[in-house]
C-alpha positions as CSV (number, residue, x, y, z in Angstrom):
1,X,44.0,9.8,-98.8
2,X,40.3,10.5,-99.7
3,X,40.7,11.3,-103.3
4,X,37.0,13.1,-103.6
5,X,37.1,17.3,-103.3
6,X,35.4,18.8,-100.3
7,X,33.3,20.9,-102.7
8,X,32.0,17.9,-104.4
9,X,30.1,16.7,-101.4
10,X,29.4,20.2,-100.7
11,X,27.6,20.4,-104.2
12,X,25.7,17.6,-103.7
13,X,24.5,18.6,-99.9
14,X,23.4,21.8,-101.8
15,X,21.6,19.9,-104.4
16,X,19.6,17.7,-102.2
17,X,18.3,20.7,-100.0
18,X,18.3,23.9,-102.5
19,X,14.6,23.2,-104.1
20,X,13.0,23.0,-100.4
21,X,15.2,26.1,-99.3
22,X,14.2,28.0,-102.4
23,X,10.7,27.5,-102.1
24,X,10.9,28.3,-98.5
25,X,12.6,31.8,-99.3
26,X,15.7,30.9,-98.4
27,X,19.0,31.9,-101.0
28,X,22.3,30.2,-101.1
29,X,25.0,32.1,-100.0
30,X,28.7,31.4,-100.4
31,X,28.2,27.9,-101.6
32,X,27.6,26.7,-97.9
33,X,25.0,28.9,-96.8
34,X,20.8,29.4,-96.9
35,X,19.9,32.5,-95.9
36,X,16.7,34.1,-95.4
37,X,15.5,37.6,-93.5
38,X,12.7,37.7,-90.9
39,X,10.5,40.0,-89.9
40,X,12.2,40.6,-86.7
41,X,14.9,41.7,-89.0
42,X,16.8,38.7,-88.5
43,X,19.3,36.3,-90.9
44,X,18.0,33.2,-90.4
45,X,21.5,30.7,-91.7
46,X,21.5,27.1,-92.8
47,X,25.3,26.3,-92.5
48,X,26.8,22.9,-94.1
49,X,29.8,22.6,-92.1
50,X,32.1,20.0,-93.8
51,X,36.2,19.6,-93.2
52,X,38.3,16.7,-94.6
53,X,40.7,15.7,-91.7
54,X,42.5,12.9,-92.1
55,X,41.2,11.5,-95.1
56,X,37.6,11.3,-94.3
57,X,34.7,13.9,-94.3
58,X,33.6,15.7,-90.9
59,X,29.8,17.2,-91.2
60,X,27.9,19.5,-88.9
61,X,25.1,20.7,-89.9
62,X,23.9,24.1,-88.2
63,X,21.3,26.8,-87.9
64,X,21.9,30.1,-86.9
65,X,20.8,33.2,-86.7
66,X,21.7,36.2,-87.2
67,X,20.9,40.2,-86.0
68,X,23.5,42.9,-86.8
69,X,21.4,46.0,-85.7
70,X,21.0,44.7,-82.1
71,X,24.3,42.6,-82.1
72,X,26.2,45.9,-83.0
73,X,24.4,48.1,-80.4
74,X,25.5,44.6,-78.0
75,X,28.9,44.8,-79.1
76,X,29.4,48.6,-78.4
77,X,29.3,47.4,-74.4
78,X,31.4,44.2,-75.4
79,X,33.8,46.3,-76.7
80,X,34.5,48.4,-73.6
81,X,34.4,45.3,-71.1
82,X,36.9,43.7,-73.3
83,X,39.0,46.7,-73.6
84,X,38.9,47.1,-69.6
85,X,42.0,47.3,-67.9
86,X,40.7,44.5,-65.4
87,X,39.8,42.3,-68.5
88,X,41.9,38.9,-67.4
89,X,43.3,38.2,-70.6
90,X,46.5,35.6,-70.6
91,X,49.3,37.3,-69.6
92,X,51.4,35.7,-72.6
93,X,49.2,37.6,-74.9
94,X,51.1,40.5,-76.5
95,X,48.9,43.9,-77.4
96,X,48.5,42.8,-80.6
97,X,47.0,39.4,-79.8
98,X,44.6,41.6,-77.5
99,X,43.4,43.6,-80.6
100,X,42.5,41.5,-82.8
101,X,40.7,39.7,-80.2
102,X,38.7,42.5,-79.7
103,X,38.2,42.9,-83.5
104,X,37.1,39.5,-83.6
105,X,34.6,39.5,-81.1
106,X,33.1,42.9,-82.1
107,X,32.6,41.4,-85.6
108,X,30.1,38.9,-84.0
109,X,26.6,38.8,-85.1
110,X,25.7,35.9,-83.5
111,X,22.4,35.6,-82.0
112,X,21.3,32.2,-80.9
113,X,21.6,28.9,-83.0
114,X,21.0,25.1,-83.1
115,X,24.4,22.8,-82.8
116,X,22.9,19.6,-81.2
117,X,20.0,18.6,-83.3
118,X,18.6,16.0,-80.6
119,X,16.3,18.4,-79.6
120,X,13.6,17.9,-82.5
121,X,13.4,14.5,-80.8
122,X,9.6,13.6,-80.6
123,X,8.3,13.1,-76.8
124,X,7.9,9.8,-77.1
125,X,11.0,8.7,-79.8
126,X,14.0,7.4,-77.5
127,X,17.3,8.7,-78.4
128,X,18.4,5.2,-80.2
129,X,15.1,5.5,-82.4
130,X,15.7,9.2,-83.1
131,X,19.5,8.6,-83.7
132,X,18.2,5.2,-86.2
133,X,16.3,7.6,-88.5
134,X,18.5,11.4,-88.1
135,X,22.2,11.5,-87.9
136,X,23.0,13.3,-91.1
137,X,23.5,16.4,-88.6
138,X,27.4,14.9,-87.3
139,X,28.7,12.2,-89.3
140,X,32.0,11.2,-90.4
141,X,32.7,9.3,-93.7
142,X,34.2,8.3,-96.5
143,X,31.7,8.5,-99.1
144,X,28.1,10.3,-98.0
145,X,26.3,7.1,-99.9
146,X,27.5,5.5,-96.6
147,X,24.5,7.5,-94.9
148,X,21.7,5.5,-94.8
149,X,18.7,7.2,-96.7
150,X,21.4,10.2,-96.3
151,X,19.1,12.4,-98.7
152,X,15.7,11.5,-96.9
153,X,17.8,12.4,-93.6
154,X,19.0,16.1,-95.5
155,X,15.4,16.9,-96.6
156,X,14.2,16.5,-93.0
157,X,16.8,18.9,-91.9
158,X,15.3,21.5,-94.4
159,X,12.1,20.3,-92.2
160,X,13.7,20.7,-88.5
161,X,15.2,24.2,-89.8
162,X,12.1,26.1,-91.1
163,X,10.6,24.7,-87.7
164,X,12.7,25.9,-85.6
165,X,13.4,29.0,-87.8
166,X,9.2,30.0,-87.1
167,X,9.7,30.0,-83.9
168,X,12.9,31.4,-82.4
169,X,13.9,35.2,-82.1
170,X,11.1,36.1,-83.2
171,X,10.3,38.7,-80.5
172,X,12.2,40.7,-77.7
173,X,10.5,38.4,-74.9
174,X,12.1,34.8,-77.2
175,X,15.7,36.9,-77.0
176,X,15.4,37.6,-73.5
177,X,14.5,34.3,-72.6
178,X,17.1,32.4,-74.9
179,X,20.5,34.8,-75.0
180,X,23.1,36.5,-72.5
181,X,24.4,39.6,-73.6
182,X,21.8,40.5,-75.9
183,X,18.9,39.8,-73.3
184,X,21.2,41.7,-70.9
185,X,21.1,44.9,-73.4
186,X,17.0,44.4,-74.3
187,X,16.0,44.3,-70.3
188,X,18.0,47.5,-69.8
189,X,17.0,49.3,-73.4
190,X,13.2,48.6,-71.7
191,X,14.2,49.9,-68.4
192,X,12.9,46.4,-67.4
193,X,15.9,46.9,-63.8
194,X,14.2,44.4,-61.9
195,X,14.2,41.1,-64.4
196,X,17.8,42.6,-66.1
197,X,19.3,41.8,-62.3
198,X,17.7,38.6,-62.4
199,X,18.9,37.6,-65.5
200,X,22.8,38.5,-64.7
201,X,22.4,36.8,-62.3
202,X,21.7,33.8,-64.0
203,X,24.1,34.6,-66.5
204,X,27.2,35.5,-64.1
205,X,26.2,31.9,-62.6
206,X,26.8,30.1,-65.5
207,X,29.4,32.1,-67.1
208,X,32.8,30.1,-67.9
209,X,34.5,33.6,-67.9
210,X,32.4,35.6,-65.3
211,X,34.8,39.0,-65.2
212,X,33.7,39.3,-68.9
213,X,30.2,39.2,-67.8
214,X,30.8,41.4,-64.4
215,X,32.8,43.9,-66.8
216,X,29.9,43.7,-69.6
217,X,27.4,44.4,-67.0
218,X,29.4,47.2,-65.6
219,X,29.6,49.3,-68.8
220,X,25.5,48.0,-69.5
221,X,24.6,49.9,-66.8
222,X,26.7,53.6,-67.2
């Protein structure tokens, strides 16, 4: 069994990136977190994702970002589509189980975020060249000194983020174009009935669960 403390390598993530978030506006939060607020009233969240299984370390780094004043207005419809009688939850699931479902996914703030960082690839860097000089973002290991250049690789993360961070959510048109149920709530806020059929549509298409979107649209639209 690894003998080395989750928060260690947590510490030394946070030391390698906290002068670059710092001076970027960005606070730590909860010893795992950089957080920073947009003008578009967004969170914009750094995450260090680390979990010891088995012995060895599990990293995944993410971005996210946050918007509680439009993700609560959101989760006001979410609420009743889950709460629909129609709602096909398991039928194993007891009323409890039900609740604090619902509790759970009201809670969200979610707004969009960045899991798979092999989209900063450069247009001309193959994925095996890309891969050779960034894969801090999912990595297993014993010790993080097994990272080649593993605080070069962290640095350019804080480079990706603020990025990616200057350009997404920043307007109504980027949510629109980007989410489901929060583009779904900003086309019909605007009255915009043409495009928000459109774009349920699209998301009823690729919806794993599509009653939750049918039901979701439903209550959008009373």
């Amino acid at each position: 069994m690894n003998p080395i403390p989750k928060d260690e390598i947590i510490s030394k993530i946070v030391e390698v990136v906290r002068l670059p978030f710092e001076e970027r506006g960005f606070s730590l939060k909860r010893k795992r977190f950089f957080e920073r607020e947009d003008s578009y009233g967004n969170i914009q969240q750094y995450e260090i994702n680390l979990s010891k299984l088995k012995g060895y370390f599990s990293l995944h780094l993410r971005l996210n970002i946050l918007n509680k004043p439009l993700l609560k207005k959101v989760n006001v419809v979410l609420e009743k589509a889950l709460l629909d009688e129609e709602y096909p939850y398991p039928e194993t699931w007891d009323d409890k189980w039900i609740a604090d479902t619902v509790k759970l996914r009201i809670k969200n703030n979610f707004l969009a975020g960045v899991t798979d960082w092999r989209g900063f690839k450069k247009d001309d860097e193959s994925l095996e060249e890309f891969n050779s000089r960034f894969a801090i973002w999912v990595c297993i290991f014993d010790d993080i000194n097994e990272n080649e250049n593993w605080k070069l690789q962290l640095l350019m993360s804080v480079e990706f983020a603020e990025k990616w961070f200057l350009a997404a959510a920043q307007s109504d048109e980027w949510v629109i174009d980007n989410t489901e149920y929060p583009s779904l709530y900003l086309l019909k806020e605007q009255g915009r009935f043409d495009e928000l059929a459109e774009k349920y549509e699209a998301v009823l298409h690729q919806a794993r669960l599509k009653k939750e979107v049918e039901l979701f649209y439903k209550y959008l639209l009373l």
